[in-house]
C-alpha positions in Angstrom: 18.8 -83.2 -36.5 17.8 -81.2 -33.6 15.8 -77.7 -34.5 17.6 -74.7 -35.0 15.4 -72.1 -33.5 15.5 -74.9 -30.5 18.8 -74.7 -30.5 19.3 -71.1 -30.1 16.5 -70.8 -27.6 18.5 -73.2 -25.0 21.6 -71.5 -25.7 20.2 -67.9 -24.9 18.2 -69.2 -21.6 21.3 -70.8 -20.5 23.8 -67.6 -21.2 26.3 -70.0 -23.3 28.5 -67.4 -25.3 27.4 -69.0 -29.2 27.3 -67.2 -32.8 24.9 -68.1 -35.5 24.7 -66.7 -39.2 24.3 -67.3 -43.0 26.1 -66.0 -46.3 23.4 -64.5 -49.0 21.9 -66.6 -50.9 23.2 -69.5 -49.5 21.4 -72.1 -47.6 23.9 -73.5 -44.9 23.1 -71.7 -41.5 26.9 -72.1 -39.3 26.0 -72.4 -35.4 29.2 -72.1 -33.0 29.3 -72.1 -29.3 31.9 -69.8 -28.4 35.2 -71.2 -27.0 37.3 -68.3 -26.6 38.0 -64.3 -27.2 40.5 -62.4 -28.4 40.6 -58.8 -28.7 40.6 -58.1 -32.6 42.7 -55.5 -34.2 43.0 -55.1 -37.9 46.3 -56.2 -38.4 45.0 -59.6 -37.3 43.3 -60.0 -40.9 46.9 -60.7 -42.6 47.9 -63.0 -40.1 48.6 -66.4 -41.9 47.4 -68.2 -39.2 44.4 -66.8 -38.8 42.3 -68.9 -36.5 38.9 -69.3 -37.6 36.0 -67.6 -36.2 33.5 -64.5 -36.0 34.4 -60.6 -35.7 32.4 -57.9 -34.6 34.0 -54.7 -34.1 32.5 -51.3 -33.6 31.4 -48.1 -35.5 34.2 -46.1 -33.6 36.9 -47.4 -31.0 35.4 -45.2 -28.8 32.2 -47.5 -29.2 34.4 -50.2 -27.6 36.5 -52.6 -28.8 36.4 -55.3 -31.7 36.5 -58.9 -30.9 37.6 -62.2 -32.5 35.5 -65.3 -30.5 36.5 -68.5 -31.7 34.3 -71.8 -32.0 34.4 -74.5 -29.8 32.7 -76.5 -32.7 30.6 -75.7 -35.6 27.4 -77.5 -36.4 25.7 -77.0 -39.9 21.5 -76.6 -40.7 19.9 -75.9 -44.0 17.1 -73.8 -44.4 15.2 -76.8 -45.6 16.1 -78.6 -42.5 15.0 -75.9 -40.3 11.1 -75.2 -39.0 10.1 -71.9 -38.4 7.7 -70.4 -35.8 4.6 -68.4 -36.8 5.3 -64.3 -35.8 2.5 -61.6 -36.4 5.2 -59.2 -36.1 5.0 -55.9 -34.1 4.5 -52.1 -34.8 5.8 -48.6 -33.0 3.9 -46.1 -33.8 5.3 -42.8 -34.4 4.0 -39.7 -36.1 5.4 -36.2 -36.6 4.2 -35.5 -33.6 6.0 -37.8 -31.2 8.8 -36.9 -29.0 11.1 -39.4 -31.3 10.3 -37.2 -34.2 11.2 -34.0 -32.5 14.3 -35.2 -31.7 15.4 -36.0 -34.5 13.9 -33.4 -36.3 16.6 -31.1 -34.4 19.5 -33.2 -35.3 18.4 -33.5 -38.8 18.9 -29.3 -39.2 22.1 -29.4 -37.0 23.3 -31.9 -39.5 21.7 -30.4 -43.0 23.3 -27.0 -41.2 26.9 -28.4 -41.7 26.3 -29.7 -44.9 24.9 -26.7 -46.1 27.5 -24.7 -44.9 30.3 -27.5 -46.9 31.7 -28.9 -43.4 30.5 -32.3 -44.7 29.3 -33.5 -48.3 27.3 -36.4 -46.2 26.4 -37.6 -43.3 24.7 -40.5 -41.4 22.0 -40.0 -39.0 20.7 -42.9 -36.7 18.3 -43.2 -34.4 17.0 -46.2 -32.0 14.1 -47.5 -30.8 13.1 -49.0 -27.3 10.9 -52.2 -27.6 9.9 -52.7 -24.4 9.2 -56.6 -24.7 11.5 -60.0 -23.2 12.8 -60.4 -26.7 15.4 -62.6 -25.6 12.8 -65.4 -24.9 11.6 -65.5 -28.4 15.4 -65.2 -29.6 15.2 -68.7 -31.6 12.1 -67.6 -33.0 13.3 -64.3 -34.7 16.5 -65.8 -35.9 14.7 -68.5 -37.6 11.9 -65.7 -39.1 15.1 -63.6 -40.2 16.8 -66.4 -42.3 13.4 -67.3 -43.8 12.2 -63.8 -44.9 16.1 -62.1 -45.5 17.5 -65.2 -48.1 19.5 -62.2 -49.5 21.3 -60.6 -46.7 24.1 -62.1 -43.8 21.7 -63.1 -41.0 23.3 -63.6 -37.8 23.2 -63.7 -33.9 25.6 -63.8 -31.6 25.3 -64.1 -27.7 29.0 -62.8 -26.0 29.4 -61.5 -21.9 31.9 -58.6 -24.1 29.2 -57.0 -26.7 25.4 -58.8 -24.9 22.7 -60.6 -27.4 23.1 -58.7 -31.2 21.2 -59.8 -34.1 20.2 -58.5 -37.7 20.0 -59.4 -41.6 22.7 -56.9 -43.3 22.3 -55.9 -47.3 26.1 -54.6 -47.0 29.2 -56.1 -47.5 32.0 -54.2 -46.4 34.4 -56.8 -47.9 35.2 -60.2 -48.6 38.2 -62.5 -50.0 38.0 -66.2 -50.6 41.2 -67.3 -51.7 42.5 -64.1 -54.1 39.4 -62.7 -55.0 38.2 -59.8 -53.1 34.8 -58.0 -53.0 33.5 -54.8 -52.2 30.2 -53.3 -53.2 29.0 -49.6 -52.8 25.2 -49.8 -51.3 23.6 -46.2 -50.8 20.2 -45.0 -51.9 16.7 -46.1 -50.1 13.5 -46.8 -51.0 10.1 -48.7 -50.2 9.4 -51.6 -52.6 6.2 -49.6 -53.7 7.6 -46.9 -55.1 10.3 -49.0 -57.2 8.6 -48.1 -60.3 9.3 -44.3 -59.8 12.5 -43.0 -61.4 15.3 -41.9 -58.9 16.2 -39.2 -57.3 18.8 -37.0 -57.5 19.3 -37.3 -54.3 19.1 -41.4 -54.1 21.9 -40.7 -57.2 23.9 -38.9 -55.5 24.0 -40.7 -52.5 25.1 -43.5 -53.9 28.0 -41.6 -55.9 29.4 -40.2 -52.9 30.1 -44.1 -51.0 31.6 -45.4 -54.7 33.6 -42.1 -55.1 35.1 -43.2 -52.0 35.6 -46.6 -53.0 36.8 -45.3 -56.4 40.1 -43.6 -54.4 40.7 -46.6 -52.1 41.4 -48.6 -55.2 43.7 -45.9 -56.3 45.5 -45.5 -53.7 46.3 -48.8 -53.3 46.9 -48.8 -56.9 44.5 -51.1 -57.5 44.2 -50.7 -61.3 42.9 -54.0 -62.7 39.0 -54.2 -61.0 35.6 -54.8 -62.1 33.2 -51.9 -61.3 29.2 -53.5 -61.7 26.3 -51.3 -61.3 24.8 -49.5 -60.1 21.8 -51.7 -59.8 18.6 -52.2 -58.0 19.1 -54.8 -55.2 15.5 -56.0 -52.7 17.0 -56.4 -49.2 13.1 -57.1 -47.4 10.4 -54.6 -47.5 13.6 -52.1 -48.9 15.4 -51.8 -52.5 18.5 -50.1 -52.6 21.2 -48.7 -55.0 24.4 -51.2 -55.3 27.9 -51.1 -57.3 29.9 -53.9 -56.8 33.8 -54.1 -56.8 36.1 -57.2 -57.3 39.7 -57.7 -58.4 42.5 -59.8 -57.7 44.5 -59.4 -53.7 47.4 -61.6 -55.5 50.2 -60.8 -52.7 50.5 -57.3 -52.8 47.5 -56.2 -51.2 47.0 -55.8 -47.4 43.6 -56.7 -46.2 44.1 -55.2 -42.8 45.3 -51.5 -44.0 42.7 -51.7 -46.8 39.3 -53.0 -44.6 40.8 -50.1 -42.4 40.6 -47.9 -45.4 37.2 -48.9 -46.0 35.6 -49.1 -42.6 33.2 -46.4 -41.8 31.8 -46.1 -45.3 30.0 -42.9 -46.5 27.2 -45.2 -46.1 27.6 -45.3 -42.6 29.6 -42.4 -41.7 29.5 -39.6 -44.5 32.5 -37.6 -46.1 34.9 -36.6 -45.4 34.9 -39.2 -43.2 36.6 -37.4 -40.4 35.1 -34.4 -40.3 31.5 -36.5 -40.7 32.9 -38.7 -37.7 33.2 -35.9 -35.8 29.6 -34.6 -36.7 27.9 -37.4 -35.2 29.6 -37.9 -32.4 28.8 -33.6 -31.5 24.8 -34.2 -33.0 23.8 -37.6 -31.9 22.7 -38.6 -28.2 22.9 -42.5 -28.2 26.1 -44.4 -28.8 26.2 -46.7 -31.9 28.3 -49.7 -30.3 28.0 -52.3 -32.7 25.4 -50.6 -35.1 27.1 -49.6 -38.0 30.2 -51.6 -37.1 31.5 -54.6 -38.9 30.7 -58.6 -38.6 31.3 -61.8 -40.0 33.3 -65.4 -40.1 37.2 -65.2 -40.7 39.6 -67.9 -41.0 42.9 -68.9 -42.9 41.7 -69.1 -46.8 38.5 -66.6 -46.6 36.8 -64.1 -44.8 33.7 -62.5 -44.8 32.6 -58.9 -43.2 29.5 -57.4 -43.4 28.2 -53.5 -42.2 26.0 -54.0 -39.2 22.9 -52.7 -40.2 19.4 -53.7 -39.7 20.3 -54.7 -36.2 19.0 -55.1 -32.7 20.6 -55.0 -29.1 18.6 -57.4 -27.0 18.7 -56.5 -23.6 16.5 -58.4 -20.7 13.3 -56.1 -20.8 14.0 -53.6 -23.0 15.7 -54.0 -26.5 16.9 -51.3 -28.7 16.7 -51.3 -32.3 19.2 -49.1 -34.6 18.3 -47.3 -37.7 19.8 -44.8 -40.2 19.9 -43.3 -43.8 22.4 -40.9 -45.2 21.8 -37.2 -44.9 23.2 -34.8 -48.6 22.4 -31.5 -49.6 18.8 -32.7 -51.0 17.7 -34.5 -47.9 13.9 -33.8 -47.1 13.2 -34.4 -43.3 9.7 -36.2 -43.6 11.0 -38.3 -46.6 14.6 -39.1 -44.2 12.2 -40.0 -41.4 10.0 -42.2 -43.3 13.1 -43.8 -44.6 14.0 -45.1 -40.9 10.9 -45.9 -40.3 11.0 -48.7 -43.4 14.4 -49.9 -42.4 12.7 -50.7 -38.5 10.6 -52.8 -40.4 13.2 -55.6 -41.3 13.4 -56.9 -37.3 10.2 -55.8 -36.2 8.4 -58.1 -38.7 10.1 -61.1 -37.1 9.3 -60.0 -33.4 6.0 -62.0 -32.5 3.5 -59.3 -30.5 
């Protein structure tokens, strides 16, 4: 069977439109080159005759619009079939003192300033960084590094002339149904793995109770009485552990998916809450927009589907490629400790990035 990571490589040199990505804790890696697009709405997720394929759709529509792209055909690798290249990885350095730092150290207090004053209860803040390396010719090479180090999290790449080269190993599902079961999981709170030992916070707490609050009065107002509420627990996602609650209950007929993943998408986890009034906070504070960072991706077709918060991700452009970070912002946010927090996350795809 050919190599994967070869695989990849020729498709990316060669510009052909492809998608590649693996469920947690599963070992089949999917690889589609890309027959067609569609412009994806969420009504499109109740359609009976949903084609199969791979969505990515924004953080806002003012981000762009979502996408559908459907497979030409489908060939299957397991992780045991797959060798992967050697990658030292690669560091950005940046202190308290760096021009990164400053500015986010200003949108940090406009931010804290609105939650202190009750406009918001939380709120995301993101920042990027530029890695000013040819990524794109080592693109094989990360993807295959990603599914060996990331077993837990949906690992994926996608090359598309609509969105450019995206890749990234997500912790989050937004929300999954395979046949009538449905899945949703509340994922909020960050820490290093060293200090998993430590109690915590009230502010990790919190965090976390303010994305499964939310969750909480979806399910209610869809009248979703009958669901299984699990956690919160301590989940590793890399060089990261995180707070987790996990949702699942029965669609039968009288759910629909499209109204409720609307419901759902942007989380407190990636937005904040209210979730307009956070919305509108980032859009006024932050400088860079978030495209498909914090956004939504992941196979659909007629019996299941799969969508996962775009996080941990990377925009490779041709010289420079941007990397996207973020942690939720409350009322007992610390800047340094908010700041280091990024800097962890930025450690998931720069360890795969060869120097």
């Amino acid at each position: 069977m050919q190599d994967l990571e070869s695989s990849i490589q020729t498709l990316v040199d060669s510009a052909t439109p492809f998608y590649a990505y693996k469920l947690p804790d599963e070992d089949l890696i999917s690889l589609a080159v890309i027959a067609d697009s569609q412009a994806f709405v969420y009504e499109d997720l109740d359609r009976p005759s949903r084609p199969e394929g791979f969505v990515v759709y924004p953080f806002d529509d003012s981000s762009g619009k979502g996408w559908c792209f459907i497979p030409e055909n489908i060939k299957h690798f397991y992780l045991s079939q797959i060798s992967t290249s050697p990658g030292t990885g690669t560091e950005i350095i940046e202190d308290y003192e760096s021009a990164g730092f400053v500015e986010y150290a200003s949108q940090f207090a406009m931010m804290k300033e609105a939650i202190n004053t009750g406009e918001v209860r939380k709120v995301i803040l993101s920042r990027t960084l530029s890695i000013n390396k040819a990524l794109a010719t080592q693109a094989g090479g990360i993807f295959s590094r990603m599914l060996e180090r990331y077993h837990k999290a949906f690992v994926y790449m996608i090359s598309a002339p609509q969105i450019g080269l995206w890749t990234g190993a997500s912790p989050e599902l937004l929300f999954s149904r395979q046949n009538d079961l449905c899945t949703t999981v509340s994922l909020a709170g960050t820490r290093l793995q060293n200090h998993g030992e430590k109690q915590w916070s009230l502010k990790e707490t919190e965090e976390q109770e303010v994305v499964s609050d939310y969750i909480d009065k979806i399910l209610n107002s869809f009248n979703i009485a009958s669901f299984v509420k699990q956690g919160p627990e301590i989940i590793n996602a890399g060089n990261l552990i995180h707070l987790k609650t996990t949702y699942t209950f029965n669609s039968c007929d009288s759910l629909g998916v499209a109204q409720f993943v609307k419901a759902l998408h942007p989380t407190p986890a990636l937005c904040g809450e209210p979730k307009d009034k956070a919305m509108a906070l980032i859009k006024r504070v932050e400088k860079h927009p978030r495209l498909c960072y914090g956004g939504f991706i992941g196979p659909v077709g007629p019996q299941a589907l799969s969508l996962y918060v775009n996080i941990r991700c990377m925009k490779i452009d041709a010289e420079v490629s941007t990397l996207y970070v973020g942690g939720g912002l409350t009322r007992l946010s610390d800047l340094h400790s908010e700041w280091d927090e990024t800097a962890g996350k930025s450690k998931t795809l720069l360890s795969v990035i060869s120097e």
